[in-house]
N, C-alpha and C positions, 0 to 999 in steps of 0.2 A: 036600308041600303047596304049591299057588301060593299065592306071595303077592299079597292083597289089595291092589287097587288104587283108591286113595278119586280121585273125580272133582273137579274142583277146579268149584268153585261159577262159575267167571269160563270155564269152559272152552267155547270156539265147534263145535260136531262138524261143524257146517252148517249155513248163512248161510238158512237156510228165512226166504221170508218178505224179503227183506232186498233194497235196490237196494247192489251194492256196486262202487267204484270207487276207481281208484287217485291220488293228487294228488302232484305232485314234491317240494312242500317243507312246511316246517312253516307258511309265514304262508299258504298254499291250504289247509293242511289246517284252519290255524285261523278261516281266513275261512268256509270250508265251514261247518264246526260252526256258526258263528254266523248264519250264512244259515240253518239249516236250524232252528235254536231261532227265528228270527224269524218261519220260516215255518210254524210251531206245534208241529213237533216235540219229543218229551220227550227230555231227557238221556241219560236211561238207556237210550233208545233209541237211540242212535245210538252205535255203538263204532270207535275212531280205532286201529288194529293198525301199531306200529312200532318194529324193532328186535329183540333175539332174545327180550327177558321176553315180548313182547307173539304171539312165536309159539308161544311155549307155551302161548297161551290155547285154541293149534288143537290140543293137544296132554293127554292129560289125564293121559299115562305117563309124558313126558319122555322120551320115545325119543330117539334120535341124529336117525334118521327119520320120527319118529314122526306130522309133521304131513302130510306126505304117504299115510303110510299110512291117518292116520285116515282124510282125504279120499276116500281110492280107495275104502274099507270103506265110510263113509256117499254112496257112490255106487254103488257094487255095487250097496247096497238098494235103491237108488232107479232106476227104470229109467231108459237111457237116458245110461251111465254116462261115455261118451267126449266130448262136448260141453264138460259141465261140470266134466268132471274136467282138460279144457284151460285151459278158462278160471281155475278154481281156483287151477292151478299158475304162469298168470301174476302173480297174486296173492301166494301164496308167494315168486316169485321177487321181487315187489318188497319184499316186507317186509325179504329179507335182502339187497338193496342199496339200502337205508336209504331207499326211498318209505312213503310215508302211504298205509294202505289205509284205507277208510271203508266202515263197514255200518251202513244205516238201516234199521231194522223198519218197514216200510210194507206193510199188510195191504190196505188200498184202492187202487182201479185210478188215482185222483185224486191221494194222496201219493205213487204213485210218480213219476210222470211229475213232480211236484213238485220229489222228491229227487236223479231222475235231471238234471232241468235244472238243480239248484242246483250238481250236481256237475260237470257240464259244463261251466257258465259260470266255474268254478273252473277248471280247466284238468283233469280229471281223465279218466285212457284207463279200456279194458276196463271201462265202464259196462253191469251189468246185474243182471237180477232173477233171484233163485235162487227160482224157486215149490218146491213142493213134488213136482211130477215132472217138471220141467224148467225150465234156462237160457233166460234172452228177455237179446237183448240191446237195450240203450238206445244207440243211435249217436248223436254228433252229427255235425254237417252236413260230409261229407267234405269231404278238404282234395284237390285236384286231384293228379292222379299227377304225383309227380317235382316238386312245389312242395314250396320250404322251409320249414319253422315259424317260425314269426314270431317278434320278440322281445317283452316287454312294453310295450313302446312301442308298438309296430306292431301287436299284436292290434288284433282289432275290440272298440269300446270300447260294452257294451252300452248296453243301453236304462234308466236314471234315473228317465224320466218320459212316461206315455204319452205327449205329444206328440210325442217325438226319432222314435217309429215311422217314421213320414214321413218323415221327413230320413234314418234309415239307411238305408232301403229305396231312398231314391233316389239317395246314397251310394255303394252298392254296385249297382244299377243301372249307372248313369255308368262304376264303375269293369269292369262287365262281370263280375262275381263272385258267382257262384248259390249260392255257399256260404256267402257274408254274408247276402245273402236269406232261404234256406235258416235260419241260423243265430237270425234273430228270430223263427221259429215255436216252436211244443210239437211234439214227439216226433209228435201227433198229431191234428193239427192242418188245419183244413179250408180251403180255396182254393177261391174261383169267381173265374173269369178274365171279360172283357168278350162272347166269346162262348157261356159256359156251361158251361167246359172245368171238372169239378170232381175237382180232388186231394185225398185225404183222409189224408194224409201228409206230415213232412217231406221224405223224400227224395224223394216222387212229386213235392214243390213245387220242389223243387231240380232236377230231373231236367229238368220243363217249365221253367223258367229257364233254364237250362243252352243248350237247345235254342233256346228264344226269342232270347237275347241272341246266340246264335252265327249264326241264318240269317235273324232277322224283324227284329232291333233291334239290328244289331253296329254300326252308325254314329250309333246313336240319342243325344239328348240327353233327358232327364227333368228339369224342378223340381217342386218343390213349389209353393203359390200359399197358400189359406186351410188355416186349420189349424181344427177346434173337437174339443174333448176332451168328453163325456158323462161324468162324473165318477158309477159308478153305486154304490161304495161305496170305504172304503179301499184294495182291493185288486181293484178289475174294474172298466175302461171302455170307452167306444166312443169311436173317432176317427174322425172321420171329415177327407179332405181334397183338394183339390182339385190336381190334377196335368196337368201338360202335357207332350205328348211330340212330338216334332219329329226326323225324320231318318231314320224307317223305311226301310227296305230296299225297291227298287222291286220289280215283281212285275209280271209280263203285260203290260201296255201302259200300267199307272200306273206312267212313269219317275221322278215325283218327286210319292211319296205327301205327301199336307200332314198341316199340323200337328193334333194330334189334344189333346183336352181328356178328362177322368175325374174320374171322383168313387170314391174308394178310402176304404171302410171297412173297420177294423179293431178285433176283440174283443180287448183285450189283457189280463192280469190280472199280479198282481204276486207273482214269486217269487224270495222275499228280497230283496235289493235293486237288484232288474231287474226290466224288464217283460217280457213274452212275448204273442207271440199267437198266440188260440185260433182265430182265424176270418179271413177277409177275402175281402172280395167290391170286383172291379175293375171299373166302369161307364162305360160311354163317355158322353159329352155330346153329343148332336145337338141345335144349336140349332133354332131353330123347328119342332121335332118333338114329338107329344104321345104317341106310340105306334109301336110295332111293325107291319105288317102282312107277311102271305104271299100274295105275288101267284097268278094259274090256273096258271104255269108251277113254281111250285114257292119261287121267287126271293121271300125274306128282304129288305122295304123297311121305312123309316121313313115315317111317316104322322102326316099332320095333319090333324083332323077339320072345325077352322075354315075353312082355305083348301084341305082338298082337296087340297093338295099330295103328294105320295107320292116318293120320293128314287128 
C-alpha cells in the first residue's frame, strides 16, 4: 500500500496569481512587506520564502528534490512549461543561498504593477507575475551593459514627494542617464514628448531617452524653474513644471539651436513610500504665439491670430 501523504496547509504548489520577486537581505525584505501593507495589501497575502523550513512550503512530501519536482509537475499542467519553469528555479536557487523571495497575491492588473514597483524600488531581481497560464515579467529600467551596480549611497534616491519629480528627471537628464528617467515611471506608463511622439511603456520611455540624450541633447543643460503640485487626493497628483533647456545638438544649418522653454506635466501617484508616474506630457513654450497652424506646403508653424504673425 502507498503511504498516504497529508498536504501541509502552508504548502506553495504554484505562485498562481502572484507578482513574485527576489530582495538580498532581510532589512529589503522587511521594508518590502511594509511598503506593501501601506499600500493596502493583506498580510496574509503576501508570503516572504527564506532558508530551508521555508522551502518546504514548495514542498508538500519533503522530498530531498522535492521542490523542484513539484514545480516541473505544476508546470507540465500548465502549458507553456519552459519559461516559467526557468524562472521558478531562479527563485529556488535563491532561497537556498539565503535571499528573500516575496509572493504577493495580486488578482488585479492595478495591484500588480503596484507590488511589482514596491518590489523593485526595494532592490528586488527576477520580478514577475505567475498568471494562470503563463509568466509576464516586471522589469525595471535596465542598467546599461557592462555598468556596475551601485552601492547604497549611490543608488538613485526615489521620489518622497510629488514635487522631487522635476528635480529627478532633470537630475538624471544632466547626468545623461535614461534609466533614472526610465526608472520614475510605472511599468506602464504613458509619455507624450513636445512633438507628439507617444510611448506607452517604460522601456519604450527609456529607449526614446536613451536615443534623445545620445544624438538631440548630449551637450544639453536642463533646470527646473516653477514647480506647482495639484494635490488630487493622499495618494494621486498632478505636477506640473516649468523647465528650460539650452545646448541642443546643431542640426542643418541651425549651428547653434537657442535656448528652449516647456511646461512638463506629470500624473504621479503614491506607492508605499515613493511616488511614481502614471503619465507625462512635455510642451514647448512659444512665446507670443496663440496656436499651431499647417501652412499649403505642408510645413508645421506657430501662429498668432492678433498680429497675424506666423513663425
Amino acid at each position: 500500500m502507498e503511504p498516504k501523504t497529508t498536504e501541509r496547509r502552508d504548502f506553495i504548489s504554484y505562485p498562481t496569481n502572484r507578482i513574485v520577486g527576489t530582495v538580498p537581505d532581510a532589512a529589503r525584505a522587511e521594508a518590502a512587506l511594509d511598503a506593501l501593507l501601506r499600500a493596502g495589501f493583506e498580510r496574509e497575502d503576501v508570503d516572504t520564502l527564506h532558508g530551508e523550513e521555508d522551502m518546504q512550503r514548495l514542498d508538500p512530501t519533503g522530498a530531498e528534490h522535492g521542490v523542484l519536482e513539484q514545480f516541473q509537475r505544476a508546470l507540465i499542467r500548465i502549458a507553456g512549461p519552459v519559461e516559467e519553469y526557468r524562472h521558478l528555479m531562479n527563485h529556488v536557487d535563491d532561497i537556498r543561498e539565503g535571499r528573500f523571495v516575496i509572493m504577493v497575491l495580486a488578482k488585479r492588473r492595478e495591484q500588480r504593477m503596484i507590488a511589482a514597483d514596491i518590489l523593485n524600488a526595494n532592490g528586488a531581481e527576477f520580478i514577475g507575475f505567475y498568471g494562470r497560464w503563463a509568466w509576464k515579467g516586471y522589469q525595471p529600467a535596465a542598467r546599461p551593459a557592462g555598468a556596475a551596480s551601485t552601492s547604497d549611497d549611490e543608488a538613485h534616491e526615489p521620489a518622497h514627494r510629488p514635487e522631487q519629480i522635476p528635480s529627478l528627471f532633470v537630475e538624471a537628464w544632466n547626468k545623461r542617464d535614461p534609466d533614472r528617467i526610465a526608472s520614475l515611471f510605472d511599468e506602464d506608463a504613458e509619455f507624450v514628448n513636445v512633438t507628439g511622439l507617444w510611448w506607452h511603456d517604460r522601456g519604450s520611455i527609456r529607449k526614446a531617452h536613451a536615443y534623445g540624450l545620445e544624438r538631440i541633447f548630449n551637450d544639453s543643460t536642463l533646470t527646473a524653474d516653477e514647480v506647482r503640485v495639484k494635490q488630487l487626493s493622499d495618494t494621486v497628483a498632478v505636477v506640473h513644471a516649468r523647465l528650460n533647456l539650452s545646448g541642443q545638438t546643431p542640426i542643418g544649418s541651425i549651428k547653434r539651436p537657442g535656448p528652449r522653454a516647456n511646461i512638463f506635466s506629470f500624473v504621479v501617484h503614491r506607492v508605499g513610500e515613493t511616488w511614481l508616474c502614471a503619465s507625462a506630457h512635455n510642451t514647448d513654450v512659444v512665446p507670443q504665439m496663440e496656436t499651431n497652424v499647417v501652412d499649403d506646403d505642408g510645413t508645421f508653424r506657430s501662429a498668432n491670430y492678433q498680429s497675424g504673425r506666423v513663425s
